[in-house]
N, C-alpha and C positions, 0 to 999 in steps of 0.2 A: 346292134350288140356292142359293147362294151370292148374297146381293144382295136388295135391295128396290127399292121406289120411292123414286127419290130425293125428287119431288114428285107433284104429282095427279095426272100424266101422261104421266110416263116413269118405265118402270121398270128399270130395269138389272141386268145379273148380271154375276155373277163379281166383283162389288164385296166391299165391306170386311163380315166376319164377324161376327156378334153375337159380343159377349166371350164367353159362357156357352159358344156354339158353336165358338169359335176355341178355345177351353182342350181343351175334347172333342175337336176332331180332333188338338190338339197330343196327348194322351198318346195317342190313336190311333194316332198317325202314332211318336211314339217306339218302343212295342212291335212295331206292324210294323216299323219299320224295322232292329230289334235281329234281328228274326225273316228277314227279306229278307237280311241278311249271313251267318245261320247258314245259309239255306236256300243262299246260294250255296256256302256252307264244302262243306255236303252234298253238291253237284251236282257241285262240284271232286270231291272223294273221291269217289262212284261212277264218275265218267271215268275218274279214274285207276284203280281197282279193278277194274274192268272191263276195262282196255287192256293192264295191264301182264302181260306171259304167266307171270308168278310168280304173280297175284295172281287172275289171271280166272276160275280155276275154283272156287276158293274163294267167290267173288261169285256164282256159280250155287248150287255147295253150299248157302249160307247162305241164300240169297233162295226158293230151292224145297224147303228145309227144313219140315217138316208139323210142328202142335201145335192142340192143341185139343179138346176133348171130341167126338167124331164121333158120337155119341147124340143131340147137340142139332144134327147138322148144323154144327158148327164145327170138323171139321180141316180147318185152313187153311194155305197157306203162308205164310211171312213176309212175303213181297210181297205178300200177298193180306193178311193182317193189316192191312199198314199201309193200304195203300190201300182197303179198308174199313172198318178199324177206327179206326184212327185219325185218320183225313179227315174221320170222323163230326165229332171234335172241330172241326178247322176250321171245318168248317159250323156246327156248334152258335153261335161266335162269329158267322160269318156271319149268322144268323139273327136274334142280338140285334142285333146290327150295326142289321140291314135295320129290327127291331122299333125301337128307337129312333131311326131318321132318321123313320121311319111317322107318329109320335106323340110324339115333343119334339123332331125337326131338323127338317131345309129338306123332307124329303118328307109334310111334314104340310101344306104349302099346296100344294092343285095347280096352281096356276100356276108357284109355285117347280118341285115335282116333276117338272112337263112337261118341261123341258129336260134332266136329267141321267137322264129314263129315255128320251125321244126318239133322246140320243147315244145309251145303249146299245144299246136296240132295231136302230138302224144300222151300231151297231159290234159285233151280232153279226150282222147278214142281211146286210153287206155281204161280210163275211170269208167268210161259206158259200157267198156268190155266187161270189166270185173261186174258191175251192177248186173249185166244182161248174163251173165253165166249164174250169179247168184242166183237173181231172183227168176232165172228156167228153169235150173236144175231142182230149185223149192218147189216151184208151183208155181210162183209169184208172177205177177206183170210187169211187164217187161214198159211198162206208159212212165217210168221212171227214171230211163234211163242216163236221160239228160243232166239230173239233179247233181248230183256228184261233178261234173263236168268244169265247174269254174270255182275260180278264185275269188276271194275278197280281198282286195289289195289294203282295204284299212284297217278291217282286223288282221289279216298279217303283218303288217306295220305295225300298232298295235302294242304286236305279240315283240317285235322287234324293239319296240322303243324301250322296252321291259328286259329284255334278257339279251339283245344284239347289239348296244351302244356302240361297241368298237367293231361293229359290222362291215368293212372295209366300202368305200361309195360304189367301185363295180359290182359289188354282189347285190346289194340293196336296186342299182340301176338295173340288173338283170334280172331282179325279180317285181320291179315296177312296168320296166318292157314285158315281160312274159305275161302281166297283170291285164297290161291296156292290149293286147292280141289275145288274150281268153277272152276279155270282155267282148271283143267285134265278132270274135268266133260266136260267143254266147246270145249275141244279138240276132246272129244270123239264123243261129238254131232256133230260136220264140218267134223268130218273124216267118219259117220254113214251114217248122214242124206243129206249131201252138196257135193257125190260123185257121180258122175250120171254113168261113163261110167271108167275102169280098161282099162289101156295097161298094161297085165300082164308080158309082158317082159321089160318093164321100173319097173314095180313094185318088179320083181326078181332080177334087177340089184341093185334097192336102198336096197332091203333085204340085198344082199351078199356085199353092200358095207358098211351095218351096222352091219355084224357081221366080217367084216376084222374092222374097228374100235375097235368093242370089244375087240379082238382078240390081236389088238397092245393097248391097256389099258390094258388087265392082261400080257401082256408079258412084261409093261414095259417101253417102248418105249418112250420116248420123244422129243416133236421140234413142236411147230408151224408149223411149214414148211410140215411136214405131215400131220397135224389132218387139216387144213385149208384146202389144195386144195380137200383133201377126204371129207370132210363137205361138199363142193362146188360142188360135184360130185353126193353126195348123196342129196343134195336138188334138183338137176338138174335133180335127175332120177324122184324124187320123185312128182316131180311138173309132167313131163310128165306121169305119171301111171294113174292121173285122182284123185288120192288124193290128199287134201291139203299139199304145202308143207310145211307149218308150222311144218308138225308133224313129219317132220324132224328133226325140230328141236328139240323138248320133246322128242325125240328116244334117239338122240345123249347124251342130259343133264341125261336123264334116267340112260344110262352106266357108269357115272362117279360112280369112288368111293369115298364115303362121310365119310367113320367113316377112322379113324386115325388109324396108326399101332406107333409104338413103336421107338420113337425118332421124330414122326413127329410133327412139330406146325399146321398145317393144312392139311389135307386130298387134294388130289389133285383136290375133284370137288369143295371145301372151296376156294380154290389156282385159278382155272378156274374162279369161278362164281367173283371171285375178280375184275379177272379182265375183263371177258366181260360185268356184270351187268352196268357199265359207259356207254359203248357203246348202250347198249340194252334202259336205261334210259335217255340218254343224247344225242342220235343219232336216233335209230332205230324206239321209239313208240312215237318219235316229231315230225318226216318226216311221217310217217305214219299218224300225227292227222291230220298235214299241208295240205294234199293232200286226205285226207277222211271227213274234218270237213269243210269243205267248199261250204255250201249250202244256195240257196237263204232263204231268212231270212225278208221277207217284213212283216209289219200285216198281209196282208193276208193269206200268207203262215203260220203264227203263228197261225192265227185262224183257219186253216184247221186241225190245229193238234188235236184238242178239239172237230171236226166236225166228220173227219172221222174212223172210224172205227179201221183198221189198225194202224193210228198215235195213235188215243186213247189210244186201248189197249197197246202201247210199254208205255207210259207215266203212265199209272194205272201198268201196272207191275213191272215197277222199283220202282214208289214212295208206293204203298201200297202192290203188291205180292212182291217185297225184303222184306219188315220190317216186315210184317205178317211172311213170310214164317222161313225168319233166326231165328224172334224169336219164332214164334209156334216149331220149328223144338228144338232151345235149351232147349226149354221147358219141352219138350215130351223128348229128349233125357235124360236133369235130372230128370227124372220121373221116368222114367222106370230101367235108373240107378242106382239109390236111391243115385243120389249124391247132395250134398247141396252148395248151391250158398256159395263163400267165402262172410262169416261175416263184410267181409270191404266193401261188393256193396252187390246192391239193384237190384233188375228184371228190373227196369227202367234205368238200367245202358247197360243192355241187348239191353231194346229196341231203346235205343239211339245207341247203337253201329250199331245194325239191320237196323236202316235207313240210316247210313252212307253206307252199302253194298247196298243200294240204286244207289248210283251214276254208271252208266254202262256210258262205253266210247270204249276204243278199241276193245274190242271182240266185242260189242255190235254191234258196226260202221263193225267190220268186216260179221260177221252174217247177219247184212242187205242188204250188198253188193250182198251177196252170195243167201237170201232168195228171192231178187226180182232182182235177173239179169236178165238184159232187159227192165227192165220196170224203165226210167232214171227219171221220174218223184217220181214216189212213193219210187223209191230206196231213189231219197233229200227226202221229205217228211217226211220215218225214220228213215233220218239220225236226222233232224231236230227233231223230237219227244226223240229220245233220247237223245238231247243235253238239249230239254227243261226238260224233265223227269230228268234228270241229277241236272240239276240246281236246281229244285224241291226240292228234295230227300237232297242237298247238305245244302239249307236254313232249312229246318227239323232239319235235324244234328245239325246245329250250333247253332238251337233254344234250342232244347234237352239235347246239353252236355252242353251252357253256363247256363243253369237251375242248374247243377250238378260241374261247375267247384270250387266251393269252396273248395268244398269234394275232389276233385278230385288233387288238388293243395295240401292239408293235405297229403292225401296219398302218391304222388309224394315225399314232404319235405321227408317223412317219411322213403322212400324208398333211399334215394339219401342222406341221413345223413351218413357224417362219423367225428365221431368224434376224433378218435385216428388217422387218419390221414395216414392208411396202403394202402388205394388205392382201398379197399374194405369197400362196404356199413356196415354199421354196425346190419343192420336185417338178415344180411347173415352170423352173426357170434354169434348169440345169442345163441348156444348151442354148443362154443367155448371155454372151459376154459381159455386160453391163450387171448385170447380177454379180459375175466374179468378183469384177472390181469392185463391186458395194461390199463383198465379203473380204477382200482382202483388206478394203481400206477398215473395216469392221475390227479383223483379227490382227490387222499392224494397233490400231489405236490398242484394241485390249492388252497386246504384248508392251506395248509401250508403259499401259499400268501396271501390267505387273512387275516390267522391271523399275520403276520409281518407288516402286510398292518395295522392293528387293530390297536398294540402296538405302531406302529411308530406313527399314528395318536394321540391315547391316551396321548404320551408321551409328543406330542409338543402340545396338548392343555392342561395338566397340566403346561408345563411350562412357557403356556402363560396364566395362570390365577392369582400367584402374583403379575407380569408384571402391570395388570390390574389394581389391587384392590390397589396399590400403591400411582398409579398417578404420577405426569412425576416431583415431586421435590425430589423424595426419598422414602424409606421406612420408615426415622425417623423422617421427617415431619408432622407438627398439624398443624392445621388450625386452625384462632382462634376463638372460640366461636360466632356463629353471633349475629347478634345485633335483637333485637325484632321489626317487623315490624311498619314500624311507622303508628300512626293514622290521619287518613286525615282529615285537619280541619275542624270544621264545617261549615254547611254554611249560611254567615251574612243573619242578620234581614232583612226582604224585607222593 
């Protein structure tokens, strides 16, 4: 979590960022964010692809379309590709993600850690709460519970790139931390509870093909050319065991190592995530919105979502169990911490970020897949609830943080000032000696121009002021005494 002790005995969060960590979340936070605007490009086009009666059948066609070798257990449909195939990837970043907050970010101290797994912890049992009370108390089933339960970190980036620009970097970090511990939570739950049946000799093969992976990362090894078709081998087993193969993919990211040895610029899972995060953002969770977000969408269908039970509940859990839960859960965390909100933000700084984890989209879509297979109607229905619950959750936000964006732009300038012009912020070097004297020698040289600035000025309005008082026939000309006003005659007798 975001923050230290300021002194021996308080300690604060959501305060100002280590350089090294603020750089990190910033290209973090770029590529999501580039990845959050294609995934809504995507989500747009399967709406429309899906609605328009030119266009909708074609959208079945191509989504329930079969490929794949079916010897190995892989004819799949395209929907089913993406959403197991390629989500693997998401995860895979997910994974390094989680591995480097573990072992070089704020989830290496656990006292930092406590806080932004406590939110999530609350901001996924509160959201199943609200689902599970809705849809008993309806009638509804309760196989849905889970959906509501996670975040999308890139449509709420996104939603931030849009209406959060002077979003200060701790709050953005504390809600990309809260992101990648929903995610592992979220993994945990599809690989728990959305497992029905083990081939436990597919399941031995994806084991022993995950610890020859390990195996060639401490020894060394490197090339594409191996870590690929083994990746491919081990989602292939892993999909046939009867577990998600996604979790192939957070296996794989897991093993990376993240902290740096001695001569390195980046670690090798920094180096990885470089460069598949493009792919996983800009390919993987756009094809997957394209062929998952594509559900009839008439009134009526809108109003069933407010009607029935099931769609209800996904809609009351993302828009009030997310913001209840993330921020009850921050709350309680710095409580029981005794750690003190940073001096620059306000608890409503909290609870506007807490609605932004609001917005669920890919897991959420993937979770509903999985909670109502079979049943094709109800499956649109939540898909449909969470895209409305989405968009909810996402207008909240925008209400929230433009309420706070004044402050919030303050802070930003504040953080992104450099005035000596080293390439380094200047709050990053306030207990920098060498810094002062860059700035004193700074503010001597400027005073020195203005006061040349001063004298030169002074100088040419002294010596335009004989000039003046002269007048343009000399200095040793007189003018000659005037003459006294004449008197106007009077006037004649009427």
């Amino acid at each position: 979590m975001p923050g230290g002790p300021d002194d021996g005995t308080v300690r604060r969060f959501l305060g100002r960022l280590s350089l090294p960590e603020r750089n990190a979340v910033a290209d973090a936070l770029r590529a999501e964010t580039v990845g959050g605007v294609l995934l809504l490009i995507a989500a747009i086009a399967a709406l429309v692809w899906a609605n328009v009666p030119a266009l909708s059948s074609a959208y079945e066609t191509v989504g329930h379309y079969h490929l794949g070798p079916s010897a190995l257990g892989l004819d799949l449909s395209v929907e089913h590709w993406a959403a197991d195939g390629l989500l693997a990837v998401f995860f895979f970043v997910a994974g390094v993600e989680l591995k480097r907050e573990l072992v070089a970010g704020d989830l290496r101290d656990p006292r930092a850690a406590a806080l932004p797994v406590v939110a999530a912890l609350c901001g996924m049992a509160v959201p199943a709460l609200v689902y599970s009370l809705t849809a008993g108390l309806g009638g509804g089933s309760l196989a849905g519970w889970a959906v509501p339960a996670a975040t999308d970190i890139a449509f709420a980036l996104a939603v931030l790139a849009v209406v959060g620009t002077s979003l200060p970097s701790a709050l953005r970090a504390f809600l990309l931390t809260l992101a990648v511990v929903d995610d592992l939570f979220a993994i945990l739950i599809i690989a728990i509870f959305f497992t029905d049946t083990l081939n436990f000799a597919a399941l031995g093969g994806a084991f022993a093909g995950l610890v020859l992976f390990w195996l060639l990362l401490r020894k060394g090894v490197r090339g594409w050319y191996v870590y690929v078709p083994l990746a491919l081998v081990i989602w292939a087993l892993m999909y046939n065991s009867g577990i998600h193969a996604t979790i192939a993919g957070v296996a794989m990211g897991l093993m990376l190592r993240c902290t740096r040895r001695e001569g390195e610029a980046h670690s090798p899972g920094e180096h990885i995530e470089h460069l598949v995060r493009p792919w996983s953002a800009g390919l993987a969770v756009p094809v997957f919105a394209l062929f998952s977000a594509g559900v009839p969408l008439s009134g009526h269908a809108l109003g069933d979502v407010f009607t029935r039970p099931e769609t209800l509940g996904v809609v009351l859990g993302l828009v009030v169990g997310k913001t209840v839960g993330v921020f009850g859960g921050t709350w309680l965390a710095a409580r029981f911490t005794r750690a003190s909100l940073s001096e620059d933000l306000a608890w409503a700084d909290v609870f506007a970020v807490a609605s932004v984890a609001g917005i669920g989209f890919t897991v959420s879509l993937l979770i509903g897949e999985l909670a109502f297979d079979g049943d094709v109607v109800l499956t649109d229905e939540v898909k449909a609830a969470v895209l409305v619950g989405s968009l909810i959750a996402a207008i909240l936000a925008t209400v929230l943080l433009k309420m706070r964006n004044a402050k919030y732009r303050r802070l930003c300038e504040n953080e992104e000032r450099d005035e000596d012009h080293d390439g380094v912020p200047d709050i990053y070097e306030e207990d920098n000696p060498a810094y002062h004297l860059r700035m004193a020698e700074l503010y001597e040289s400027r005073a020195a121009e203005h006061r040349r600035t001063a004298e030169r000025q002074s100088a040419e309005r002294a010596a335009a002021r004989p000039s003046a008082a002269s007048g343009p026939a000399g200095p040793d000309h007189r003018d000659p005494p005037s003459a006294p006003p004449a008197v106007p005659p009077s006037a004649p007798p009427s």
